[in-house]
C-alpha positions in Angstrom: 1.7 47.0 -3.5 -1.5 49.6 -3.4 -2.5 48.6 -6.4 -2.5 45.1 -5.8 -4.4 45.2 -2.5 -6.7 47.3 -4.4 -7.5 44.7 -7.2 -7.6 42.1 -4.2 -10.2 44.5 -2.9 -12.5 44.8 -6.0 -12.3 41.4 -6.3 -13.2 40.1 -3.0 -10.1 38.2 -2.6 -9.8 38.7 0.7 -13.3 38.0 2.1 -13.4 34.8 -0.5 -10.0 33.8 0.9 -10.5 33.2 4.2 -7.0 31.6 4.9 -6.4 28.0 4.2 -8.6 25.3 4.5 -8.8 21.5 5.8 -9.9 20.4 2.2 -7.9 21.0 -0.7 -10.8 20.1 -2.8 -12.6 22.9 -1.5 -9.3 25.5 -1.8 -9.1 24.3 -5.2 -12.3 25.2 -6.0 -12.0 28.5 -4.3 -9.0 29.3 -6.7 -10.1 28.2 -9.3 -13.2 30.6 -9.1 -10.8 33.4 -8.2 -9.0 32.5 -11.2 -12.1 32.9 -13.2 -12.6 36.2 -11.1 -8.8 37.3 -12.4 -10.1 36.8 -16.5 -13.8 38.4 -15.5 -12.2 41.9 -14.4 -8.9 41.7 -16.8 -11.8 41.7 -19.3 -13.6 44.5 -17.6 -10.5 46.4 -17.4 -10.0 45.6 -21.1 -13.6 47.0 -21.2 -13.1 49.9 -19.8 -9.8 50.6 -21.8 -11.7 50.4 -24.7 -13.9 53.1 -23.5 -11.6 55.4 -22.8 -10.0 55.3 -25.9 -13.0 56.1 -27.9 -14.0 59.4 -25.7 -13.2 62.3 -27.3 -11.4 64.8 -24.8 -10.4 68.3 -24.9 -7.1 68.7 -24.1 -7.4 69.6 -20.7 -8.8 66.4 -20.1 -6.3 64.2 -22.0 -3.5 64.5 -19.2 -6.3 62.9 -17.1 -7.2 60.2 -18.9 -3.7 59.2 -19.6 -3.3 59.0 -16.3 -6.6 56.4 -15.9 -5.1 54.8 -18.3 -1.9 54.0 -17.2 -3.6 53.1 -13.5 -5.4 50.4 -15.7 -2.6 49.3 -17.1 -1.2 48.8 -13.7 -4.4 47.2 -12.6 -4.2 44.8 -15.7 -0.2 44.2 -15.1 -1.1 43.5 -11.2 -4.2 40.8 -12.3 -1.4 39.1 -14.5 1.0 38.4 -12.1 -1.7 37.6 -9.7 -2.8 35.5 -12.1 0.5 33.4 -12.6 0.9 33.6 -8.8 -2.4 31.2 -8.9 -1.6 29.2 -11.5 1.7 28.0 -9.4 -0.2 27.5 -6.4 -2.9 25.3 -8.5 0.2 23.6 -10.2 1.9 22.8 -6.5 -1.7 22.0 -5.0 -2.2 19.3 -7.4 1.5 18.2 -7.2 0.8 17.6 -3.3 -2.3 16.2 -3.9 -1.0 13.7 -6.2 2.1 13.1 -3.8 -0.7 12.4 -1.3 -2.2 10.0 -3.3 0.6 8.1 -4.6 1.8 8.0 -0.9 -1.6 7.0 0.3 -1.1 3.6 -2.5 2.1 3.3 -2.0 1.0 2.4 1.9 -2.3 0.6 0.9 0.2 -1.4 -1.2 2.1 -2.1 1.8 -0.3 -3.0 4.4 -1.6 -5.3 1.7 1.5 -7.1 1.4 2.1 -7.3 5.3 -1.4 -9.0 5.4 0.0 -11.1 2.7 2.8 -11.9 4.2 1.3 -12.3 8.1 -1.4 -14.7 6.4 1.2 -16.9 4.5 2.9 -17.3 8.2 -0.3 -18.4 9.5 -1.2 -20.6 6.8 2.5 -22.4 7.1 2.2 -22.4 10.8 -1.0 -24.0 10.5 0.4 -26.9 8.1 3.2 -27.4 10.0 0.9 -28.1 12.7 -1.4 -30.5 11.0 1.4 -32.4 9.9 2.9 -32.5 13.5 -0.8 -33.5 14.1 -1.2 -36.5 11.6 3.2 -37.3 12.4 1.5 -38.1 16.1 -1.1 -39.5 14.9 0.1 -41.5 12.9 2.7 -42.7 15.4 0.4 -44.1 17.9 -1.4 -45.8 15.4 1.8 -47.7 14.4 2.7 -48.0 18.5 -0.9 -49.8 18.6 -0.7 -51.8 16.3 2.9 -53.0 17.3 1.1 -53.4 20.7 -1.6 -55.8 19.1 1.0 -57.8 17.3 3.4 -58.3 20.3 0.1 -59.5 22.3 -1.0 -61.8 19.4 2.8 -62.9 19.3 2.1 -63.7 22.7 -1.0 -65.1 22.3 0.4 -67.7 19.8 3.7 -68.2 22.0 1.5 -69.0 25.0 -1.3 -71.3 22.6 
């Protein structure tokens, strides 16, 4: 667990960190440049394996440098799993993000058919009224001219 906060330490993790934020854009962002930060001191580690394995040491010294050694290896083990741990949380961020997205259509798609579907009312209740409209007219106009043939009946009867 040392170890770990200590490779969180050298690289920042912590400061960069900051807890979670509003935008997932951004947090992606962030870990995806820890990410890169993970590979940038796995290599440096690598590095510095390297190094150590070309010294020549007495061999009062090599007890030492195992020992540096196997802390780097510890170090490298540690970035590795932090590593993977990231990768998940990359993998489930852009699960929820696409969740959010599908969500945020699948409710677009609905308001879009409620308007639809409130508009198609509107449009029937408005023909239904027309033709209510014209049925009326279209009554008095018969009434009236019933009207003007009873009173030219009339007219003729009276003649």
């Amino acid at each position: 667990s040392s170890a770990a906060s200590d490779v969180y330490k050298r690289q920042g993790i912590n400061a960069e960190y900051g807890g979670p934020r509003k935008k997932s854009r951004r947090r992606s962002q962030r870990d995806r440049d820890i990410s890169k930060q993970c590979l940038k001191y796995s290599e440096m580690l690598m590095r510095d394996l390297l190094s150590l394995d070309q010294l020549q040491v007495t061999e009062e010294a090599r007890p030492v440098r195992k020992k540096v050694v196997q802390n780097i290896q510890t170090l490298l083990d540690n970035l590795d799993s932090i590593t993977v741990q990231l990768r998940g949380q990359l993998k489930k961020i852009k699960e929820e993000e696409s969740k959010k997205h599908q969500e945020e259509q699948q409710r677009k798609e609905k308001e879009l058919k409620e308007k639809e579907e409130r508009e198609r009312q509107e449009r029937e209740e408005r023909e239904r009224k027309e033709r209510e409209t014209l049925s009326e007219q279209e009554k008095k106009h018969r009434e009236e001219q019933e009207r003007k043939q009873k009173e030219e009946r009339e007219r003729k009867e009276q003649a």
